[in-house]
C-alpha positions as a printed Julia matrix, in Angstrom:
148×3 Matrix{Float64}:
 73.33  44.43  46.45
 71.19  42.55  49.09
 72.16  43.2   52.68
 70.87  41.51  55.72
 70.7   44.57  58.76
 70.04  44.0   62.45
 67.68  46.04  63.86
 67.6   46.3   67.95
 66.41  49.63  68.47
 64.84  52.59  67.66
 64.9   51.33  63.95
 62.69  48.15  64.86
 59.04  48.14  63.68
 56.66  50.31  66.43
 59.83  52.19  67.44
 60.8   53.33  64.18
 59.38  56.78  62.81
 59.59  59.5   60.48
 62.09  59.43  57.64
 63.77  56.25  58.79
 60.3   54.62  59.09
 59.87  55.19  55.25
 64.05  53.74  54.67
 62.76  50.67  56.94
 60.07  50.2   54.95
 62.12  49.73  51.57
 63.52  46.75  53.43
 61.69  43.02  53.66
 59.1   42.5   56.56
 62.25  41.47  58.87
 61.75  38.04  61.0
 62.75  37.94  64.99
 66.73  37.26  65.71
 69.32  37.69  68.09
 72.98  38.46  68.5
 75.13  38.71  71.0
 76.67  41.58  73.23
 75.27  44.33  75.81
 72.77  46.58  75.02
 72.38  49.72  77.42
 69.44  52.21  76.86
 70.96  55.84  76.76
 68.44  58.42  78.22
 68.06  61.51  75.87
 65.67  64.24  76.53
 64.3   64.05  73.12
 63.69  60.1   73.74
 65.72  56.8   74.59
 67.76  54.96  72.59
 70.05  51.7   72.66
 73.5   51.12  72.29
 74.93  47.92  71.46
 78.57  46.43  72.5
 79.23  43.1   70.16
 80.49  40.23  71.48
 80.55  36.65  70.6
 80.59  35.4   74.02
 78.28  38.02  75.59
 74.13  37.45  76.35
 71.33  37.69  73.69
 70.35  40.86  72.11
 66.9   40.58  70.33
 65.61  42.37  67.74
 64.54  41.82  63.51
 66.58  41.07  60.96
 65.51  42.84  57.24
 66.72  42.26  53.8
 67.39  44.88  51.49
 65.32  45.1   48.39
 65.37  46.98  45.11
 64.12  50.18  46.35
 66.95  50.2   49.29
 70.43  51.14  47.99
 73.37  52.91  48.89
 72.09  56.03  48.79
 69.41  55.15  51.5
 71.7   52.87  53.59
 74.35  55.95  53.43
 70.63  58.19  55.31
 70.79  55.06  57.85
 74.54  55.62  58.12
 74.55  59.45  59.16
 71.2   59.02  61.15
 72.89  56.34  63.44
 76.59  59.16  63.27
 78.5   56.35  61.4
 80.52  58.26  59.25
 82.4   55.18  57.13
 85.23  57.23  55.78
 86.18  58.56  59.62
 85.76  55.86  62.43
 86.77  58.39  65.28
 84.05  60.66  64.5
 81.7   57.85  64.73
 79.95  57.39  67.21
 78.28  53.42  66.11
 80.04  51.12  63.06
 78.33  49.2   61.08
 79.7   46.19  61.38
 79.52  42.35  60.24
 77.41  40.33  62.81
 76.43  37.04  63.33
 72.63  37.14  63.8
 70.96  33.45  64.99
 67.11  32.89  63.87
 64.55  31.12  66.25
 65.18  27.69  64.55
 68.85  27.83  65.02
 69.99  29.23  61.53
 73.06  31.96  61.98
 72.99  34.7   59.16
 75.63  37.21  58.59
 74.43  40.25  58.66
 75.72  44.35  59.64
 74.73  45.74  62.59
 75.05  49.77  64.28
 77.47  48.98  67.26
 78.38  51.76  69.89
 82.09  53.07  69.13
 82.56  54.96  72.2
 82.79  54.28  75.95
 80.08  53.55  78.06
 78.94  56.09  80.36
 77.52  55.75  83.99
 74.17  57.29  82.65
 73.53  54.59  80.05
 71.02  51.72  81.52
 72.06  48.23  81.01
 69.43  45.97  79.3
 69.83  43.08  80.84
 67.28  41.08  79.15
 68.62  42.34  75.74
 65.15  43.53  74.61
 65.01  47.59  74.19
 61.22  47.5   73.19
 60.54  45.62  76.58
 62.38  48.11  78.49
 60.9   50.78  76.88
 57.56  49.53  78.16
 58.74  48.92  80.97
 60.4   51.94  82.46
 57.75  54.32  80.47
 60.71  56.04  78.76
 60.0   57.16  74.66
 61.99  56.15  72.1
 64.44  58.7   70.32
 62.67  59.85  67.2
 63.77  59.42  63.55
């Protein structure tokens, strides 16, 4: 089955590493697109990461949009799933869904496509993004990404 994933964080190319680098890899080359919601860096002493709150109405998140291919199946999206503590038989214990997204493409197209959104509150500690680009504010306030 061919998926389309959105990518906005610590899973996008440059960011990602280790044994999530090799799962990203089984996926297509990715191409730049948005959706929409908050993002919010949460600092973690082994490394920053992003959080994302989905909503329709809410500014642009960027990030890269893959395709599965042949290599990338269930058993390696089910390694994404516990990586990112989405647990898809137990929602409450999860701490991101994947969940259906509307991603737009820089000439306008929309593609559906799943995406890791945060499941829990949002704390005081978490930094909003307001420019919707983790990468950028990774650069920007010095901060290291959380490994994978």
């Amino acid at each position: 089955m061919i998926r389309a994933l959105f990518f906005y964080g610590v899973l996008l190319p440059g960011l990602v590493s280790g044994r999530m680098a090799e799962l990203v890899g089984l996926l297509d080359a990715g191409v730049p697109a948005t959706v929409r919601g908050s993002l919010y860096a949460v600092p973690d002493p082994r490394g920053h990461y992003p959080v994302l709150v989905a909503d329709p109405a809410g500014p642009m998140v960027k990030g890269r949009l893959h395709r599965s291919g042949p290599d990338f199946g269930e058993a390696e999206l089910a390694e994404m799933d516990a990586f990112e503590g989405f647990f898809p038989g137990d929602p409450a214990r999860s701490d991101y869904l994947r969940r259906g997204l509307t991603a737009t493409l820089p000439d306008g197209r929309e593609v559906n496509c799943e995406a890791y959104v945060w499941n829990r509150a949002i704390a005081g500690s978490f930094v909003p993004i307001h420019d919707g680009d983790f990468a950028s504010y990774l650069g920007v306030s010095g901060a290291g990404a959380l490994p994978g």
